[in-house]
N, C-alpha and C positions, 0 to 999 in steps of 0.2 A: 541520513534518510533511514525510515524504518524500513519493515519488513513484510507489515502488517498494515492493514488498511479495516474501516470499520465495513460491519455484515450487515449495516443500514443505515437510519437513523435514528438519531438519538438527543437527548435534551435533559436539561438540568437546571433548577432555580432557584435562586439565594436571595435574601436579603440583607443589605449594610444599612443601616444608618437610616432607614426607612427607604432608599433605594433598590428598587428589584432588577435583577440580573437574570436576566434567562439567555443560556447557552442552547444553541443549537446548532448539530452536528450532522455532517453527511458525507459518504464517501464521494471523491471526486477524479475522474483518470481524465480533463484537460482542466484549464485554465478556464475555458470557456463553459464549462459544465459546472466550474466553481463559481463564479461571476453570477451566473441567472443563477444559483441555488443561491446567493448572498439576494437577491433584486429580489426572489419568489419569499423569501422569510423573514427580511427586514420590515417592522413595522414603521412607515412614517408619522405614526403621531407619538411616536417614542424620542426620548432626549438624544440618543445616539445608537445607531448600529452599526458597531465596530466588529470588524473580520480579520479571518486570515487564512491561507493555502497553502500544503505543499505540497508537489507535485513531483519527483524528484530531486533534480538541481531547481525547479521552478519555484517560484513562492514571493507573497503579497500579504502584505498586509495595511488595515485600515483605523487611525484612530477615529473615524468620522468624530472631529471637532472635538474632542477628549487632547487633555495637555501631550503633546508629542513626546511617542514612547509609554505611554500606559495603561494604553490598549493593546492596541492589533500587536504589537513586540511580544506582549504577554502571552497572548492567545497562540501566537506562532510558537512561544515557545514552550506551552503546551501542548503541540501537537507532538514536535521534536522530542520533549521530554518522555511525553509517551510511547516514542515509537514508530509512529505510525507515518505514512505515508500516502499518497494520492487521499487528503482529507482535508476537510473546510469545515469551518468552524465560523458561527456570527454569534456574538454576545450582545444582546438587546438591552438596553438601561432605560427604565425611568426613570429620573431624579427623585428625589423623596424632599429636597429641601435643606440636607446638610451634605456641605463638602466632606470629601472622604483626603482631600491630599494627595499628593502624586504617588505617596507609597500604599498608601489604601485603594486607590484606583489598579494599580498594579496588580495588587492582592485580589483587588477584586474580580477583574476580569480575568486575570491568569489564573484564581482559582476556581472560579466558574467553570470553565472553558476543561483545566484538565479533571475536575471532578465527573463532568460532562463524556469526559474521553474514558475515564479510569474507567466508570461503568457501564461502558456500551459493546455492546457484542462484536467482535473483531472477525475478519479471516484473512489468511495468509496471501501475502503477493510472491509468487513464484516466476522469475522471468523461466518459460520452456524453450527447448531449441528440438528441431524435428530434424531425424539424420537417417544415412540408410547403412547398411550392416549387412555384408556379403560374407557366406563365411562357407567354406566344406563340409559336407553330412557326419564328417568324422569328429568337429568341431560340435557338436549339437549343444552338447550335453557341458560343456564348461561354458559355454556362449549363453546359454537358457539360465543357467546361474548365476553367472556375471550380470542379464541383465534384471534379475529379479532382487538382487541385494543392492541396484540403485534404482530402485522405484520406475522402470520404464513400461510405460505405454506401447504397447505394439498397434499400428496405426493399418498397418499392407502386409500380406507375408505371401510368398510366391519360391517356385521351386525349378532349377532346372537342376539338368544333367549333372553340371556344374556344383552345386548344392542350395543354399536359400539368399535369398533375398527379402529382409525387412525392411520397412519403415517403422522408425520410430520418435517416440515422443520423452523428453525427458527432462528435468529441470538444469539449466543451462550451466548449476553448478558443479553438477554431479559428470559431466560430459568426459573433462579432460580426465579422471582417474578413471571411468568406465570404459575410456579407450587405453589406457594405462596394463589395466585387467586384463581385457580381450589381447593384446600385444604377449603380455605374460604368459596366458592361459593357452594361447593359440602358434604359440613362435613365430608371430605375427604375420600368422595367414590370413586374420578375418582383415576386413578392409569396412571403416567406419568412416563415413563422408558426412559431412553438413552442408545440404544444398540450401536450406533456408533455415533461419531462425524471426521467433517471435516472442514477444512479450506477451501473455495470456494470464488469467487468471485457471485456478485449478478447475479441471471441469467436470 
């Protein structure tokens, strides 16, 4: 699975053998949002419109009536190859009148498909996880440090007697060494909890 997912949509068009191939591309976060973007862009008076998805662990693909495996396998494995993740991809064919072969077929729609991907504008998928961070007034100042050299969002911030209390926000990888930090920094005074986490995009 990539990491990276595309910043829109996007599209690309070849011709083999007097055959034309157009790729179109869109980011997709289910299965179902992949599905109707394949129904909303497949042409039905075109020879075939062959797909594919991946969604995480999830993923499909279609040779619609193309020799099995030299379509939708290809296109999937240009997504894969490039990285990317929660994306759909449909390669459109008219026929032109000469067979291309199951290896020209291959060629074709896997290169469509990832030229399609190479130049289309990406942004990152960041899984965040949101936690809270209780720590003593004595603690401020290595606790303020700690959480700015791992990128965190401060979401709630509140004070007793006691000293502060945060909520925050921070990508789900950074979490276990930023409590690692604060342990270090604090002789493990401060107290870092995870009531929830979420998969989000950056915001």
């Amino acid at each position: 699975m990539g990491d990276h997912t595309l910043a829109g949509r996007a599209s690309h068009e070849i011709e083999v053998k007097h055959s034309r191939f157009l790729a179109l591309a869109a980011p997709a976060d289910s299965p179902e949002a992949a599905l109707a973007f394949v129904a909303e862009v497949g042409d039905p008076a075109a020879t075939h419109n062959c797909w594919a998805y991946r969604i995480g662990e999830l993923y499909r693909s279609s040779d619609d009536g193309e020799p099995a495996g030299t379509a939708g396998r290809p296109i999937l494995s240009a997504i894969d190859g490039q990285g990317l993740d929660q994306t759909v991809v449909v390669v459109t064919r008219w026929y032109g009148g000469i067979n291309l072969g199951a290896g020209g077929l291959v060629r074709a729609y896997g290169g469509c498909a990832a030229e399609c991907l190479r130049t289309a504008r990406r942004r990152p998928l960041i899984e965040y996880v949101e936690c809270t961070l209780q720590f003593g007034f004595a603690d401020t100042g290595v606790v303020h440090a700690a959480l700015a050299a791992h990128g965190v969002e401060k979401l709630d911030e509140r004070f007793t007697a006691a000293g502060a209390h945060l909520r925050l926000r921070l990508p789900a990888s950074r979490l276990e060494e930023l409590g690692e930090q604060l342990r270090d920094a604090t002789r493990d005074r401060a107290r870092l909890a995870t009531p929830a986490a979420d998969t989000d995009q950056p915001r």
